[in-house]
N, C-alpha and C positions, 0 to 999 in steps of 0.2 A: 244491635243497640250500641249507639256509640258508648262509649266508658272514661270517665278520668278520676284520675288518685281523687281521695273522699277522707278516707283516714292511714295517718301514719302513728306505725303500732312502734314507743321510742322505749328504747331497754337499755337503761341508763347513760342515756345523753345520743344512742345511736338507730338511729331508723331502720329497725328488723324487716319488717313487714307494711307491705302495703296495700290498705284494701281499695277497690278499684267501684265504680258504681256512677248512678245516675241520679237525677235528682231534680226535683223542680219545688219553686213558691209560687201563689199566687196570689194577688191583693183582691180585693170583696168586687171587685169589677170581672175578676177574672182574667186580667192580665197578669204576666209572665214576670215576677218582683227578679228569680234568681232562676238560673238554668244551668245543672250542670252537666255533659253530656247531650245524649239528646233525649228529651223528655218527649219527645212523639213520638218515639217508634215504638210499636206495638210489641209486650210483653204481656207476661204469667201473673198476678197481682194474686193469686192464692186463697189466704185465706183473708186476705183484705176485702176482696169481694164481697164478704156476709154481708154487710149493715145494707148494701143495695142491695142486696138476692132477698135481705126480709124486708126493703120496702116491698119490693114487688111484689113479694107474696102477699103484705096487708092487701096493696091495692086489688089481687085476684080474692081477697076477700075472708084470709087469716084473721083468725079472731086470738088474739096473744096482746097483752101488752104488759108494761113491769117489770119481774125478774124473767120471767117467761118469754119477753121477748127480748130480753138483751140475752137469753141464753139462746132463741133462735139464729142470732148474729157472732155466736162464740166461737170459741178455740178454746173450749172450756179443760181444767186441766184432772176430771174427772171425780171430783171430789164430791163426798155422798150429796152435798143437797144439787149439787149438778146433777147428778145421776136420778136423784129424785122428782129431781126438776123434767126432765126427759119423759119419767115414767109418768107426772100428771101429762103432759102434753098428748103421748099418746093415749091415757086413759077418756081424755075429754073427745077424742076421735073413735072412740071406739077401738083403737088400736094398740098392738102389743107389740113388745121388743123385737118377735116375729118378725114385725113388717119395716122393718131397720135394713137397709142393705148398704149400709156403712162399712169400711174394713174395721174388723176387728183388731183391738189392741187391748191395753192397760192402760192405767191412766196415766198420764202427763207428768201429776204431781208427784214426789219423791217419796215422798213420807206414807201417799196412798199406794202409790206401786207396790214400795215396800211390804204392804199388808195386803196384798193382792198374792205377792210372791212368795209371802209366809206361811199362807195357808192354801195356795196351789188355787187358786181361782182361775180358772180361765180365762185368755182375751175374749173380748165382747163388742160390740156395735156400739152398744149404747156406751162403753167408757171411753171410746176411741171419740178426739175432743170433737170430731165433726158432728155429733148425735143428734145435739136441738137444731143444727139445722135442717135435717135428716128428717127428724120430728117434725120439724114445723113443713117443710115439703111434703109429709104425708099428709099433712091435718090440711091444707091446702087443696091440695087432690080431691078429697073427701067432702070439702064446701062446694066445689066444683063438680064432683060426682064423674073426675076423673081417675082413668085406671091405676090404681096406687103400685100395681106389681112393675111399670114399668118406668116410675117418674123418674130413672137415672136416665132416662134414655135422651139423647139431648134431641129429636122429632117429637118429643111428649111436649103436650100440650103446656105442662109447668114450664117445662124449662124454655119453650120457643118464650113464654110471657117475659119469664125471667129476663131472656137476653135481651127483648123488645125493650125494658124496661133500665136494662144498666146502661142500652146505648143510650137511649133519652138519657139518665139523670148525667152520663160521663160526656155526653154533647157530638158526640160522635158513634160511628158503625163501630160491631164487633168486627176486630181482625185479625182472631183466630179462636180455634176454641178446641181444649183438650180436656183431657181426663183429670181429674184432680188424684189427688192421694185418698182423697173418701171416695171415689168411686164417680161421683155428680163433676157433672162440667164447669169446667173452670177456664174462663171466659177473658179472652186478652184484648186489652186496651192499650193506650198508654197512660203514662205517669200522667199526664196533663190531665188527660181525659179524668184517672180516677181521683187525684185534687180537686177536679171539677166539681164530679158526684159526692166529694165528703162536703166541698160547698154546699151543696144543694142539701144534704141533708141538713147542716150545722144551723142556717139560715131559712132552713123551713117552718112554715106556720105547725105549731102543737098541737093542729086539729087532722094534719093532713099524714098519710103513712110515712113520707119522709121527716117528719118532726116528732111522731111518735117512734119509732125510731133512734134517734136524737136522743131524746128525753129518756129511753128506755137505757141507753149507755152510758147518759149524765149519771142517772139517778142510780144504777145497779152495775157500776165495773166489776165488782169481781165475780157478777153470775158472766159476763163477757171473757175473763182472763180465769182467775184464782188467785186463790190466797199466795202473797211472794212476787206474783206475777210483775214483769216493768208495764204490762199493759195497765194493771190496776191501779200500779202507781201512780202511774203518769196521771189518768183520767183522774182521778183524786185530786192530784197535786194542783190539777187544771180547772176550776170550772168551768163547766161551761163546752169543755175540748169533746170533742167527738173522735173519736181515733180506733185503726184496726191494727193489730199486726196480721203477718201474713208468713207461709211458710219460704223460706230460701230469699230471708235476709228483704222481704218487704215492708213497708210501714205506711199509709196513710192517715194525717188528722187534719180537722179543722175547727178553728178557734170562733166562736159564736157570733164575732165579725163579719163573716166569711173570708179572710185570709185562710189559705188551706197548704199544706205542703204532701208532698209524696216520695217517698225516696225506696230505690232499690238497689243492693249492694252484691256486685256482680259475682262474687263465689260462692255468696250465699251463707254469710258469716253472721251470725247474731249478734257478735259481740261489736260489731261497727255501729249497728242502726242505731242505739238511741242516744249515742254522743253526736251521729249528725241529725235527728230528729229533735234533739234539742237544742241547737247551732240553728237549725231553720226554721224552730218557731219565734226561737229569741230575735231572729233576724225581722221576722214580720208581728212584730209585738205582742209576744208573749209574756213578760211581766207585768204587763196590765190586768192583763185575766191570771196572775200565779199570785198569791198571798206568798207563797212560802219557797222564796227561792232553793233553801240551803237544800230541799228534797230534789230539786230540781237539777242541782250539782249533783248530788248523790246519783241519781238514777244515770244521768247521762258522766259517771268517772267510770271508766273501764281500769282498773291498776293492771299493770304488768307486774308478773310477783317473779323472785329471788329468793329461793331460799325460806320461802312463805311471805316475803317483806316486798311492800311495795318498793320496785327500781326505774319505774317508767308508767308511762300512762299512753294510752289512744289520743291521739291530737288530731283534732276536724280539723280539712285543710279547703279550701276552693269553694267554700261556702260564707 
């Protein structure tokens, strides 16, 4: 994947660092508004993938919608009504924590971990933020009355759906496919491709699985992110935005227009993505749909600190 400078990291007046990455916009037609690098070649899109990995499950016939299914599309940051949220899902399948084959961890959030690690709790399946999709992959299997001990397997009948399903909504073949960090496959497109698919979801009718969807991330971001989260933020600050993060510095959203953007930041740095995720949505008109700019500056200031003091900031370049 080709690569160009994206952001310069400046520490008081001098360009330290420079993060490298790819990046694309697209107007409601689906043409190419900004491109930077190359936006077709086939990459890892992570945990950006959920929101399309739970249309396709509605459409194999998932019964989830609400907080419920914006947590089947999360990166949740393990927080009890997360966790709680996990445990109706598998209760409504008849299934238990058991049937999780998620990696184990702790939870995401700082304040939870915290209290994980105070009283020696163990890592778990269901705190590890991949769970409700986990969850909703089992409950899936189970409408289907397919075999649930093996739906990581990417020949299982879930997951061939699944991938039939991202290549339709991303417009294009899958063109690669590896293991995620939760264990389930994780399905490479490209940037173009997955701007596509937040299109399609953003601009879908409220009756069809990609508009319930939609509506399940409008209405419920922090069962999607957590509390603090910039994913929460953002979808807040935005109506209307449909948006993923993803793990190793990804990001896809799309603005209820269908203008959609996708950016991937090549070291894999968090602290890049949402100075240029908010550069490329203001570029394809984002203050139409934001009420409230000044949060909008907040979320996308990275400060460079001194001594505890801001002396520099992140500066979008090539966008």
């Amino acid at each position: 994947m080709k690569q160009q400078p994206l952001v310069h990291v400046v520490r008081s007046g001098f360009v330290e660092s420079v993060h490298h990455g790819t990046a694309v916009a697209l107007d409601p037609s689906g043409a190419v508004m900004v491109a930077v690098g190359d936006p077709d070649a086939v990459f890892l899109p992570r945990s950006s993938n959920k929101p399309l990995q739970a249309a396709a499950m509605l459409r194999a016939g998932l019964q989830l919608d609400g907080a419920l299914l914006a947590l089947a599309a999360a990166s949740h940051s393990g927080e009890r009504y997360h966790l709680d949220g996990v445990r109706r899902m598998l209760a409504s399948g008849g299934l238990t924590e058991a049937h999780l084959q998620n990696t184990p961890d702790l939870p995401m959030d700082p304040v939870e971990r915290q209290s994980w690690l105070r009283v020696g709790a163990p890592a778990g399946p269901i705190v590890q933020n991949c769970s409700g999709k986990h969850a909703a992959m089992l409950l899936t299997c189970t409408e289907n009355d397919w075999p649930v001990t093996s739906y990581r397997d990417r020949v299982h009948p879930l997951q061939r759906h699944i991938a039939e399903t991202v290549s339709e909504l991303a417009g294009e073949p899958i063109g690669a496919v590896a293991i995620d960090g939760c264990g389930a496959p994780v399905l490479g497109i490209s940037l173009t491709g997955l701007a596509h698919g937040f299109a399609r979801l953003a601009t879908a009718d409220p009756g069809t699985a990609e508009g319930r969807v939609a509506q399940a991330i409008r209405r419920h971001p922090e069962w999607l992110g957590g509390t603090g989260r910039p994913i929460t933020g953002l979808l807040r600050a935005v109506p209307g935005l449909v948006a993923k993060d993803g793990a190793e510095a990804v990001f896809a959203a799309a603005l209820p227009d269908g203008h959609a953007i996708a950016v991937k930041i090549a070291d894999g740095s968090e602290r890049a993505v949402l100075p240029v995720v908010v550069a490329l949505l203001r570029r394809v008109g984002l203050d139409a749909f934001a009420p409230d700019g000044a949060e909008l500056d907040r979320l996308a200031e990275i400060p460079v600190l001194g001594h505890g003091d801001p002396v520099g900031s992140l500066d979008v370049v090539g966008v």
